[in-house]
N, C-alpha and C positions, 0 to 999 in steps of 0.2 A: 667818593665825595671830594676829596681832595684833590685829585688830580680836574676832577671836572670845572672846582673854582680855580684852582691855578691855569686852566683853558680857557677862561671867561674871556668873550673880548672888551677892548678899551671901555665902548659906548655905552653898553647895559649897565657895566658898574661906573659909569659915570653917571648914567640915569640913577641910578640906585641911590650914589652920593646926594646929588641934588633933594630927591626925592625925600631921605632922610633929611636933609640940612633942612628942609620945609618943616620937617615936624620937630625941630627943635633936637635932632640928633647929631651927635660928636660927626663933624664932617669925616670923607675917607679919600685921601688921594689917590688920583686915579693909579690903577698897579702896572707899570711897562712890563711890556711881554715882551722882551729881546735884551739881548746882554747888551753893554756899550761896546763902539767899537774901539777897536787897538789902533792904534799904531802903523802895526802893519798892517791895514785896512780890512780885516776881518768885518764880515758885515755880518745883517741879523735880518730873521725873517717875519716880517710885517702882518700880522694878523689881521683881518675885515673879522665882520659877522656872519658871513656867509662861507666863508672858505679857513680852514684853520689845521694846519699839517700836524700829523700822529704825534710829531718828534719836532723839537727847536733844537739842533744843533748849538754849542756853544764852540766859541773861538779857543776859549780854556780848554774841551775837553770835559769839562762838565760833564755831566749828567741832566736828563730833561728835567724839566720844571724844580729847580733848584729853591723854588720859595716854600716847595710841599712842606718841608719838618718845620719850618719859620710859621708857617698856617696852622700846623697839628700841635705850634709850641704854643701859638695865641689861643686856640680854644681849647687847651686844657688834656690832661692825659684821658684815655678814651673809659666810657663806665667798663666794670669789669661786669662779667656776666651772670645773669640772676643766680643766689644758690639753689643746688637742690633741694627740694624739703624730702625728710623721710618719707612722708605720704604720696609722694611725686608717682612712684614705681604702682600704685595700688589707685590712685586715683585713673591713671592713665590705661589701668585694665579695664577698669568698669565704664571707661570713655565709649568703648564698641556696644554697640544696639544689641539692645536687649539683655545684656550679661546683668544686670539688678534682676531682670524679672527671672532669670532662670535661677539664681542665687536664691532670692529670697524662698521663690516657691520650693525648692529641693531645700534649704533648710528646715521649713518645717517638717517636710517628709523626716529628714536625717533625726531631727529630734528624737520624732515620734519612733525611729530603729531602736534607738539607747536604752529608750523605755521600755521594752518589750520584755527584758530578760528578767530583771526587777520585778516587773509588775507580774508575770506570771510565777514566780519561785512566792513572792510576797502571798499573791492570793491562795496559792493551792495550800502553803502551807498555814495561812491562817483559817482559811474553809476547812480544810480536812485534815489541821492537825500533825503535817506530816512532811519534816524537812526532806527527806529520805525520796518519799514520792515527785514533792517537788524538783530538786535537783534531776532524777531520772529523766522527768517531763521537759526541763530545760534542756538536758543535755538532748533530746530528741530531737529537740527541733533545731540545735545547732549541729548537729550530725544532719541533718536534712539539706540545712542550710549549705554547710558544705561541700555537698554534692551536686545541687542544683545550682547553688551561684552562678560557677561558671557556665555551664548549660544554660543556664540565663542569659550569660555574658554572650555568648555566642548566637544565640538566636537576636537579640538587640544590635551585632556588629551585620548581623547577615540581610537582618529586616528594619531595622531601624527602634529605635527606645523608642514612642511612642505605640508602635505595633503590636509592642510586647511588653512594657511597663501597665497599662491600663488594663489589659486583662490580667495579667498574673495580678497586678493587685485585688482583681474582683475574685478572683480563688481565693489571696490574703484575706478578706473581709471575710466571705465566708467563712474560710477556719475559725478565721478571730471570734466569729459572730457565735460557733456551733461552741465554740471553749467559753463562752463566759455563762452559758446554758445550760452545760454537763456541769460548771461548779454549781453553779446556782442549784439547779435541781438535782444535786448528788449524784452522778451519771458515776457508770462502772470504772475505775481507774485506766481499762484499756483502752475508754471511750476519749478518755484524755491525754493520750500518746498519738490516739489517731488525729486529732484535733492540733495538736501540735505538727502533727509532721504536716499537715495542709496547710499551713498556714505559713508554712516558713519559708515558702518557694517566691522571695521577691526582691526582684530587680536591687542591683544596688545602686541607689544612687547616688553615692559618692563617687562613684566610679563612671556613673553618667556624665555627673557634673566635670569631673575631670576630664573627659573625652569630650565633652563642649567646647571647654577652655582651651585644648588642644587644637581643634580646628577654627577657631575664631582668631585665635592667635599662630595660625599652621608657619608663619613666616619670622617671629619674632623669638629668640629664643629668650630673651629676657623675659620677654612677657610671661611667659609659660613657669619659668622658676618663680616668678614674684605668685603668678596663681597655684603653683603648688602648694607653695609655704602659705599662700592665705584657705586654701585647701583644708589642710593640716590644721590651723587656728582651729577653724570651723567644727572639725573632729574635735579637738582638744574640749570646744564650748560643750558643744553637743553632749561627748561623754560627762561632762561634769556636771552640768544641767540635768538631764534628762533622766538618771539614776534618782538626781534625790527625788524630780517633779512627783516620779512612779513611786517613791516611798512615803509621800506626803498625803497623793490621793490615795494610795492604796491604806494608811492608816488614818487616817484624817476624815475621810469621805467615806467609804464602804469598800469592802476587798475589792471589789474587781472594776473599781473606780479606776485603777493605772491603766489596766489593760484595754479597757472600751475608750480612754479618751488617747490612748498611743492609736488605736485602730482607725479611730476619725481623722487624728492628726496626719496618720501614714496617707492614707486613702485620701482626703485632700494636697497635700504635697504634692504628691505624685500627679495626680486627676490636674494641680496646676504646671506641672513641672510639661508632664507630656502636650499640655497646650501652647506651649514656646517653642511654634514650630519653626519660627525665623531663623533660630541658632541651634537646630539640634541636627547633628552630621548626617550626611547623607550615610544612606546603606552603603557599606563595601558589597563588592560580588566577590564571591570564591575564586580563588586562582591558586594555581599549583604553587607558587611560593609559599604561599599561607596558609597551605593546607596542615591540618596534624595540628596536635594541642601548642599552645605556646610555651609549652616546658621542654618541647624541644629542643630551644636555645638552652646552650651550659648555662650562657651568663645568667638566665633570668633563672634557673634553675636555683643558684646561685643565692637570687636574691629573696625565693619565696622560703628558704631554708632559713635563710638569716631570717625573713622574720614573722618564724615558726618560733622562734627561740626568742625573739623579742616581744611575741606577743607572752608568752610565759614571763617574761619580766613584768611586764605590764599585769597579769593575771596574780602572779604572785605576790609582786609589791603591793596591791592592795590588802590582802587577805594577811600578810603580815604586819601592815604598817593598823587595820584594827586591833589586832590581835597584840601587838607592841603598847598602841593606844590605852587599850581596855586594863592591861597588865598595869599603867603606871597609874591605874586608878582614876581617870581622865577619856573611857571611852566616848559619850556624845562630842568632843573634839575632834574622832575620825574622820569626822567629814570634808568639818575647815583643813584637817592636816594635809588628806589628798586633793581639796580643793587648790593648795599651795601646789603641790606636784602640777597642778596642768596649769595654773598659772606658769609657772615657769617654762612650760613648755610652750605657751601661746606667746609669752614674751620674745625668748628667741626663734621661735616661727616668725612671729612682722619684723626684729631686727635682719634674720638671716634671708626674707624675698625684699629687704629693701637694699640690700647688700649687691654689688654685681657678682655676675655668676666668675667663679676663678678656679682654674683648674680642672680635669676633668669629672666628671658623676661617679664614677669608679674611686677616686681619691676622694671625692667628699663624702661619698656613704663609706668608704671604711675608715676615714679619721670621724667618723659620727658613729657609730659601731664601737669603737676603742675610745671614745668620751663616756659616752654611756657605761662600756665596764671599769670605768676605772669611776666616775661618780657613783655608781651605787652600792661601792667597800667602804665609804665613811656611814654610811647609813648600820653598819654594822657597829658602831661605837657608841651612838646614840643609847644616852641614859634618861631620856624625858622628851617629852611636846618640847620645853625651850630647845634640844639640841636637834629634837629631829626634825621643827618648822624648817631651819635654813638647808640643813641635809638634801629634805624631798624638792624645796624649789632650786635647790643645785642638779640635783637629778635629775628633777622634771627637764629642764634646760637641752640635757645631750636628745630627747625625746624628737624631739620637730625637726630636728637639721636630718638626720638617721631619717625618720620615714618620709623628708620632703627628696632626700636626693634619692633613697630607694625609689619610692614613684615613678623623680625621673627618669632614671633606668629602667622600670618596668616599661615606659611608655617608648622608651628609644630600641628594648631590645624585643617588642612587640610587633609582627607587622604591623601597622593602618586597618587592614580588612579584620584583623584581631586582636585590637584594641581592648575592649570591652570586656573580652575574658581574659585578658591577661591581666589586666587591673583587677577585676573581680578574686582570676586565680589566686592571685597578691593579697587582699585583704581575706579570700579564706582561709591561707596559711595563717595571717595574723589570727582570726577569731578563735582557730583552734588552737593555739600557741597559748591565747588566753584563758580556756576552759582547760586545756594542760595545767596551764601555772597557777588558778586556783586550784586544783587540786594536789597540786605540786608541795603550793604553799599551805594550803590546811595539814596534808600527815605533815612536813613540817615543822608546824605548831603545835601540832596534837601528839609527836611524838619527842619531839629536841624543846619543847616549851618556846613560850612567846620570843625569849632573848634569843632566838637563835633563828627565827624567822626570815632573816632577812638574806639569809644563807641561802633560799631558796631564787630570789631576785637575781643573785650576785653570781650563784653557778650556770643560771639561764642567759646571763650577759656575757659570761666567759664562754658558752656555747655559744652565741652570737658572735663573739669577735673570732671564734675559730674557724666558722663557719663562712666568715666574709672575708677572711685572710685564707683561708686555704684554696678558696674559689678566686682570690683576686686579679691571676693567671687569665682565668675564662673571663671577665671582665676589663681585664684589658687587653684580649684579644678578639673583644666585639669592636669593630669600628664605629657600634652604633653610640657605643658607652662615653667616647670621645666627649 
């Protein structure tokens, strides 16, 4: 703009003066376009309207258009540029079509997962009496879980999530439907192992949802970190919501109130999740690169170890931080206490995806691995709820950065065609790392008493950060990890 008014010729901004001086404005004298001449008769080049050279020469030596900083000094130093706001990086995900509808709908799906484990330990053991039974029944169906995940994962990478989402969920429903029948009408205990293990075989969709986001965003890699970390929030809601909702209907309503209304909630999520066919990735084909499980890779190898050991942290820190609760004579506070743990962890989840990404994924999952063991040792000092509120939302905290940049990794050191089971394989290391670390965390408590609980979290965190420091080698000799 500057250079184009200091090109102006004579005539238009003399029209312009005139024009102005009519409506009662500060006249402008017309501006010469040539230097004066010297002496030594230096002359200067005459401007029209119609013809006007790149360059004016001056007699001095100058520089062209010598009035530019005189222009830029009369209108003022130039606005500086708009701030960013925090929400900037989150808004501008959800900018891409259709990423609310596939969000929304797969949140409810994810709820309705949270619920499931709750609601059926709740029900069996208030129908028939029997923690013992219950637990067994649970652990069935996360040993199920397990082994079909990724066999899920892989039939959705080969055929596409909708192909395979909607039926395995009408198996889910099934199960769900044949287990709330056998409690109801007193069915044989074995009838309720079979019933669990049917029902466990379904799609995960946080791991959908993730492999969405991935291809929507295939070229962005900011984008991708900002929707892991809001990923991650999502989990954090999910689990903290969705435990109590299952203990609410299941004592509030009638036993098996959690589990028929997680079974709707799944079964619609899903039934909308797989109807957004705009954004959901195309099938891979199989190719010799991508052939063989994704544990092939050291690095990822690596990461599903680490958080085998992290979900025991998670497993155990609950089961202690009741059990600590209940001891200071203050158990109905467990709730709110580990409600503060995932606040903390949803907190720095949206500070760290509005953050730009610094450094590689390899240094940020093992400086997020060695926060976490080193927050969950003050938790062992804790003499009450006052000291152990700020304890768990410092903890909570190391929580989000650890499984947003693990993710990442899973997702860089996974081919494309294997996507889907490799995130899947990822989060069933975490589940059984959790079913480990409560049971880790109950002998425990049952055998070192409530004060010493939290020794369970803390040696699970010190096996995470050995686990991610002894592999760190293999992850920074993936160039995918970069």
């Amino acid at each position: 703009m500057i250079l184009f008014l200091a090109s102006r010729p004579v005539v238009p901004t003399v029209r312009r003066t005139r024009s102005g001086a009519a409506r009662g404005w500060p006249a402008v004298a017309p501006r010469s376009t040539g230097a004066t001449p010297r002496a030594s008769g230096a002359t200067t080049t005459t401007r029209t309207p119609d013809t006007a050279p790149a360059s004016t020469p001056r007699a001095t030596g100058g520089t062209p258009y010598a009035n530019a900083q005189q222009i830029t000094d009369d209108r003022g130093p130039e606005p500086h540029p708009p701030r960013r706001s925090f929400l900037s990086p989150y808004r501008g995900l959800f900018a891409a079509p259709g990423a609310a509808a596939f969000t929304l709908a797969a949140l409810v799906g994810r709820l309705a997962g949270t619920m499931l484990g709750v609601s059926m330990v709740v029900m069996i053991a208030t129908v028939r009496d029997s923690y013992a039974l219950a637990g067994a029944v649970s652990a069935t169906g996360i040993a199920v879980t397990a082994v079909t995940g990724p066999l899920l994962g892989r039939l959705v990478d080969r055929h596409g999530q909708a192909r395979v989402a909607v039926p395995a969920v009408a198996v889910f429903a099934l199960g769900a439907t044949a287990t709330l029948l056998c409690v109801h009408h007193g069915a044989p205990a074995w009838a309720l192992f079979l019933c669990a293990a049917g029902s466990s075989g379904v799609p995960s969709l946080g791991s959908m949802t993730r492999a969405r986001w991935a291809s929507v965003h295939r070229d962005d890699p900011g984008a991708r970190h900002t929707a892991n970390s809001f990923e991650q929030v999502v989990d954090e809601v999910c689990f903290m919501a969705g435990p109590a909702l299952a203990m609410v209907l299941c004592t509030a309503v009638f036993p098996e109130a959690g589990l028929a209304t997680a079974a709707v909630l799944l079964v619609t999520g899903t039934l909308l999740f797989a109807a957004q066919r705009r954004t959901e990735p195309p099938p891979q084909p199989r190719t010799d690169s991508a052939g063989g499980s994704p544990l092939r890779s050291p690095g990822l190898r690596v990461v599903v170890v680490t958080f085998l050991a992290t979900g025991a942290v998670f497993g155990s820190m609950e089961v202690a931080t009741v059990a600590a609760v209940d001891s200071y004579g203050h158990g109905p506070a467990s709730s709110a206490l580990l409600a503060l743990q995932a606040a903390g962890s949803c907190a720095a989840g949206l500070v760290f995806g509005a953050l730009p990404v610094r450094g590689s994924a390899a240094a940020r999952f093992l400086a997020g691995v060695a926060a976490m063991a080193v927050a969950v040792l003050p938790l062992l000092a804790a003499t009450g709820p006052a000291s152990l509120a700020p304890l768990l939302f410092v903890a909570g905290m190391a929580t989000a950065p650890t499984m947003i940049s693990g993710m990442t990794l899973v997702h860089r050191l996974t081919p494309s065609a294997r996507l889907n089971e490799g995130m899947t394989t990822a989060y069933t290391g975490l589940l059984i790392g959790i079913s480990a670390g409560a049971a880790a965390g109950g002998w425990t408590v049952d055998h070192l008493g409530p004060a010493a609980g939290y020794t369970a979290p803390a040696t699970a965190a010190a096996l995470a950060l050995l686990a991610a420091a002894s592999g760190a080698g293999a992850l920074r000799r993936s160039p995918e990890a970069d």
